[in-house]
Structure formats: structure tokens, C-alpha cells
C-alpha positions in Angstrom: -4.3 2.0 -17.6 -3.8 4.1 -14.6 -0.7 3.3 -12.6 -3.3 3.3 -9.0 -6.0 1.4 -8.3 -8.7 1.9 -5.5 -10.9 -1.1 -5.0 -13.1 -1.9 -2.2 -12.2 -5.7 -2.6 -8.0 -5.0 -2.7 -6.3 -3.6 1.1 -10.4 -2.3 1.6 -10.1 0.7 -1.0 -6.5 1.7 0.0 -4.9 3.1 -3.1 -2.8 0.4 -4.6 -0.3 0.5 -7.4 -2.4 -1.4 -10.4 -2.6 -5.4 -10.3 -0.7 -5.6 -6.9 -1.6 -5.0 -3.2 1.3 -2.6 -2.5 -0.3 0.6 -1.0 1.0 3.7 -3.1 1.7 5.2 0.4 4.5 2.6 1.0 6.7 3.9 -1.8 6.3 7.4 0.2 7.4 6.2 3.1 9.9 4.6 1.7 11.3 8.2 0.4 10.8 9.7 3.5 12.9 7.2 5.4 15.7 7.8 2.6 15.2 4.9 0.5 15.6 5.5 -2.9 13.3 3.7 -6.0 15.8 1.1 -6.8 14.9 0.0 -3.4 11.3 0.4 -3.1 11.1 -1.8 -6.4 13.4 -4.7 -4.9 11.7 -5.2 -1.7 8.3 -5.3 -4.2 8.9 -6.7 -7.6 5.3 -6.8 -8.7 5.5 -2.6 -8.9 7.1 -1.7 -12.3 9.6 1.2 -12.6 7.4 3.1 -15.3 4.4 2.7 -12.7 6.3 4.6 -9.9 7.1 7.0 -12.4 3.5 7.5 -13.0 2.5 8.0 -9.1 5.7 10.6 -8.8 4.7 12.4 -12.1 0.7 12.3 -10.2 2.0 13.5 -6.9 3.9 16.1 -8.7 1.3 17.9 -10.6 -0.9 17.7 -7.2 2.1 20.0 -5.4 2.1 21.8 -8.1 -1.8 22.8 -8.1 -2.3 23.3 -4.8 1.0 25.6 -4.8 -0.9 27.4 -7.3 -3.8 28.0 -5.3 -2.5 28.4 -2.0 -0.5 32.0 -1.6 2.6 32.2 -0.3 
């Protein structure tokens, strides 16, 4: 199962971590403002650890590709 969902019916097709309603952008701006995981997950307990892992690993591999495409 895929860590994020995008559903018309759930936050009208904002990308959500799976079986919750928490936008996937929240836990980015929760690193931007200097909040660490550990926080992110306690102020929304119905986001596991390993699916925050999953959206990192994502995000990762998208920097990676387009730093791969785009010259320096």
C-alpha cells in the first residue's frame, strides 16, 4: 500500500498520508519551520513513522531525478 493517497472524496484530492486526512504537505512544513518527525507524528498520531519514511524516501528520489535532469 502506498504511504499517499489522493482521493477526490478525502481534503478534495489533496494528497494525504494513506487512511488519514493529514495533507502530506503538513509534514513539510513542519520541517521547514524546524520541527523534527518525532513531532510531526505527536501532533498527528494517525500518521505512522514507517509511512513518513515512505513520503521522505518519495520526495528523495524526486530531488534526485530532477537534479539529474536539470544541469548545474
Amino acid at each position: 500500500m502506498s504511504a499517499i493517497k489522493i482521493d477526490p472524496e478525502i481534503m478534495h484530492g489533496t494528497p494525504c498520508f494513506s487512511g488519514t486526512r493529514v495533507p502530506v504537505k503538513i509534514l513539510f512544513d513542519h520541517l521547514i519551520y524546524g520541527y523534527n518527525v518525532a513531532f510531526f507524528l505527536s501532533q498527528f498520531p494517525t500518521v505512522s513513522r514507517q509511512q513518513v519514511d515512505e513520503v521522505l524516501a518519495a520526495a528523495s528520489e524526486q530531488v534526485v531525478r530532477i537534479a539529474e535532469v536539470v544541469p548545474a
